[in-house]
VEXDREN-883809 format. One record per residue (C-alpha): y, x, z. Coordinates in steps of 0.5 Angstrom, whole numbers, plus 500, padded with zeros to 3 digits. Each point is the difference from the previous one (the first is absolute). Example, Ala and Ser with C-alpha at 12.3 -4.5 7.8 and 13.67 -1.06 7.14 Angstrom:
<sites>
491525516/507502498/
</sites>
This chain:
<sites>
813555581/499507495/505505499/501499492/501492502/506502506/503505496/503495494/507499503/501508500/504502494/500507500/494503505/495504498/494500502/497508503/494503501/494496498/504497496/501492497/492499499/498502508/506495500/496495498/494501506/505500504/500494505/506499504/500496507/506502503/507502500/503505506/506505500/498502507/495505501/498497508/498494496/496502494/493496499/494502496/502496492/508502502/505502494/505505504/508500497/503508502/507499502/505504501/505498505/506503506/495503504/493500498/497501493/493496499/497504495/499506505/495494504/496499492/494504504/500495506/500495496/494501495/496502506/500493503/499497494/506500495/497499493/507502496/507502501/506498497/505507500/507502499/495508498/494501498/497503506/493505500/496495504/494498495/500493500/504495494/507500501/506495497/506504499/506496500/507502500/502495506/495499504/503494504/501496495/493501497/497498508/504493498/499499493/492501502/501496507/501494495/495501494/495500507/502495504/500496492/507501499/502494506/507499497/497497495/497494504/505500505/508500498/504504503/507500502/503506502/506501504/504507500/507501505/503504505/500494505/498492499/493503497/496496506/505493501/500499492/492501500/499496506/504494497/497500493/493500503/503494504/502497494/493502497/496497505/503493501/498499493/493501502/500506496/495506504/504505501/500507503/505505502/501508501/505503503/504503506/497495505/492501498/496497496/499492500/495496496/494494499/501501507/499508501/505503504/501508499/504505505/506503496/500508498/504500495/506495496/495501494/493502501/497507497/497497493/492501502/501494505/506496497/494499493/495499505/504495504/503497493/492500498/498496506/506495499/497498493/493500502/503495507/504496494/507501502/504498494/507505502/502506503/506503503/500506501/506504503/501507496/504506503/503504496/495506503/496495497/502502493/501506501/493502501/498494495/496497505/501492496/497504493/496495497/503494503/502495495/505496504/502493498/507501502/504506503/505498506/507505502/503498506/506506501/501508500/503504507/499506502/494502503/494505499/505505498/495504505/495500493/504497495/506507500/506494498/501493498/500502492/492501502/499495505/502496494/498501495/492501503/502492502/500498493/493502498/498495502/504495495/496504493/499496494/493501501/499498507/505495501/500493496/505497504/507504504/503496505/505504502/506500505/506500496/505501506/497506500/503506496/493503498/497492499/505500494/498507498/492497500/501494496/505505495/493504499/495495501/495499495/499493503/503494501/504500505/504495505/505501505/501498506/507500505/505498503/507504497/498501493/498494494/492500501/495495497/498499508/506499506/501495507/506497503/500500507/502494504/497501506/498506505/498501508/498506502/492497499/501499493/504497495/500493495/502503493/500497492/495504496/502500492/494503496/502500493/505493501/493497504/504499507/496499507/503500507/496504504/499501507/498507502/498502508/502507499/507503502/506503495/502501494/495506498/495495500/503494496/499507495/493500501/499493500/503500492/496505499/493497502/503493497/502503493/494504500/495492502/505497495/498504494/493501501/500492499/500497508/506494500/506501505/497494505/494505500/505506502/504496505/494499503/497506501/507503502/502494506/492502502/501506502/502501506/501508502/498507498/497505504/505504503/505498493/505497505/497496504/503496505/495503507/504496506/506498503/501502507/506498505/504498494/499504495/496502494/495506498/498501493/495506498/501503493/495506496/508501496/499509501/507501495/506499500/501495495/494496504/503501506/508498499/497494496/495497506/506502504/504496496/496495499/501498508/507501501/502495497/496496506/502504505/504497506/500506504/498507499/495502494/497505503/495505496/494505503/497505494/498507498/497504494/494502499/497507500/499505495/503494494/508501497/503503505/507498495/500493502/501501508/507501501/500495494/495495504/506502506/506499497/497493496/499497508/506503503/504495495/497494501/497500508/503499505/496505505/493503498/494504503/498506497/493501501/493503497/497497493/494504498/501507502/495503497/499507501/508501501/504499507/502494501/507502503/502505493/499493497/504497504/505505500/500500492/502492501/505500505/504505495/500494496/502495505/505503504/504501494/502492500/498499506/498502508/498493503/492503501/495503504/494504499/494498503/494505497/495496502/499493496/496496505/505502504/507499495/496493499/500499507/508502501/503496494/496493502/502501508/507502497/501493496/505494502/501494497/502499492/498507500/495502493/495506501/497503494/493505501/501504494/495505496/492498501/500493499/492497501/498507501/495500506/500508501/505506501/498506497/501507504/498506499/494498495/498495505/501492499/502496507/499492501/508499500/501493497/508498500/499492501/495501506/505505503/505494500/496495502/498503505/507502503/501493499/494498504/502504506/506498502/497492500/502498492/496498494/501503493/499496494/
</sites>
């Protein structure tokens, strides 16, 4: 693609150097913001970030070929230079006009929240799929699509490779993308130049405060995702103190969904084990019973959000229902691992306090003995929310085991120790096991008949990160395989 053509979704740049006329001889066979990577025919984006600034790399770049740079300042090498005044979002608003504009030919659905991202994504793309639409999915778990699985890295991509991914789902026919959009996400305008065909909130609670400083930013960076000229359609929960906020300010239309408050979408729980619940789904008085395969009343709120949402792009309530009952788990979004001598273990990604007490909630009321926890917190993230972490499980568990997350570059002892202040304020009925293949090991050896376990924190994750180094560590693997020793079968 010639530069001048690449260059029409950007406003306000100004093209240096050679100048607009060696703009238009200028042919553009790449994109990359990683000077390691660069290729002959690359367009170059200069970022400044936390710890690096890409523009001292601008040299490195053209020698191996760049033919331009975007930049945040005009620079002394002599080349043609885009100067823009946001280079990450002019790396979107240019990924998409080279991968043809993909958000265009596939309609993307995002979805944006602290917890529940993922299971509402999931359930949406099961309602999709049993209407025979193609369909794709970003988000925490990897990429999935036209049958190409892609390992995770990010909740949302980095938007060199989300448009290119978008591009290759158009190209394969895939009709619908949901996509999972963190608030990081928003804060660096990854998704710019998407044109979603609706915008889904599912809740607000303290996490990232790391990054974001205070809830009021936190906050406020989740509502970008629900501008008038991004989002047609806000399917916002309406429980949630920041969904009415939302749908108050909102451009769009918009529906909410509930359980406490009047909202256009709400069900009626007639049923509940601890494997799932049957429930009533009214979606603007069109009423479904549903079957859902997933644990608690978090999920019920996940399940109305993907059902308002199918609902309103115009996919009937037998469609919806079908969707939902087919789906059977979510990797590590509570999900039923095993039961072994009586009891029953659940492994959940839920790392904040909201997420924590809900899961917990959520199973003891199906808990005849003790509900037992074992979690951690991760390294190098908010440090506020550990002792809220603590005090959230010392309220509702029975017994727990505090153990390691992702350390990071952080002692996985001072974590713990920083939890445990939390925890020992409501209660004293835990241990301290460092080692998590070890705490694993204890908790299930520990359980007796009626007892609940919850393995909390990494959910689906397959590694543990230490010191700059991602070990093979899978929570389910662990439990299965403690189970196996002692001559039981997991589920």
């Amino acid at each position: 693609m010639y530069l001048k053509k690449l260059l029409r979704p950007l406003k306000n740049a100004r093209v240096l150097c050679a100048g607009e006329r060696e703009a238009e001889k200028i042919f553009v066979s790449g994109l990359c913001d990683d000077s390691r990577f660069v290729k002959k025919g690359d367009l170059f984006f200069c970022k400044k970030g936390a710890n690096h600034d890409s523009h001292e790399f601008a040299a490195e770049a053209l020698r191996k070929g760049a033919v331009a740079l975007v930049v945040e300042r005009e620079l002394p090498n002599d080349c043609v230079q885009i100067l823009v005044e946001d280079c990450r979002e002019a790396t979107a608003l240019l990924a998409g006009e080279f991968y043809g504009r993909p958000s265009e030919k596939v309609r993307v659905i995002g979805i944006t929240g602290t917890n529940g991202k993922t299971t509402t994504a999931y359930m949406l793309a099961s309602i999709l799929r049993r209407a025979g639409k193609s369909v794709g999915v970003i988000g925490t778990l990897g990429v999935y699509y036209a049958h190409k699985k892609i390992a995770p890295e990010l909740t949302t991509p980095d938007p060199l490779f989300l448009q290119e991914t978008l591009g290759d789902m158009a190209s394969l026919g895939v009709e619908y993308a949901v996509v999972e959009i963190s608030a990081h996400a928003l804060w660096y305008k990854k998704d710019a130049g998407i044109r979603y065909e609706a915008c889904i909130f599912t809740n607000c609670t303290q996490d990232h405060l790391d990054f974001f400083g205070n809830m009021q930013r936190y906050a406020a960076t989740k509502k970008r995702l629900f501008l008038q000229e991004k989002c047609p359609l806000a399917v916002l929960n309406g429980d949630d103190p920041l969904g009415r906020e939302i749908g108050e300010e909102a451009g769009a239309s918009v529906l909410y969904y509930g359980m406490d408050t009047p909202a256009h979408a709400f069900a009626v729980v007639t049923e509940e084990t601890a494997y799932g619940s049957r429930l009533m789904l009214n979606v603007k008085d069109r009423l479904q019973e549903v079957e859902l395969h997933l644990t608690g009343r978090h999920n019920v709120y996940n399940a109305l959000a993907a059902a308002t949402t199918a609902q309103a792009l115009g996919f009937t309530m037998t469609q919806i229902a079908a969707g939902l009952s087919s789906l059977t788990r979510v990797k590590g979004r509570l999900e039923a691992v095993a039961e072994y001598g009586g009891a029953k273990i659940f492994v959940d990604f839920a790392h904040t306090p909201d997420g924590l007490e809900k899961s917990l909630l959520a199973l003891k009321k199906h808990t005849r003995g003790r509900l037992v926890c074992l979690f951690g917190c991760g390294g190098n993230r908010d440090k506020e929310k550990r002792p809220l972490m603590g005090a959230a499980v010392a309220k509702l568990a029975d017994f727990s085991v505090l153990t390691s997350d992702n350390p990071r570059y952080e002692d996985p002892m001072d974590i713990i120790s920083e939890i445990e202040r939390g925890y020992k304020l409501r209660s004293t009925r835990y241990v301290i096991v460092p080692e998590r293949e070890k705490a694993i090991e204890y908790a299930v050896n520990a359980l007796k008949e009626g007892d609940v376990l919850l393995v909390a924190g990494k959910g689906g994750e397959d590694y543990q990160e230490i010191m700059g180094i991602k070990y093979r560590l899978n929570d389910n693997d662990l439990i299965k395989k403690t189970i196996k020793e002692r001559g039981e079968r997991p589920l």
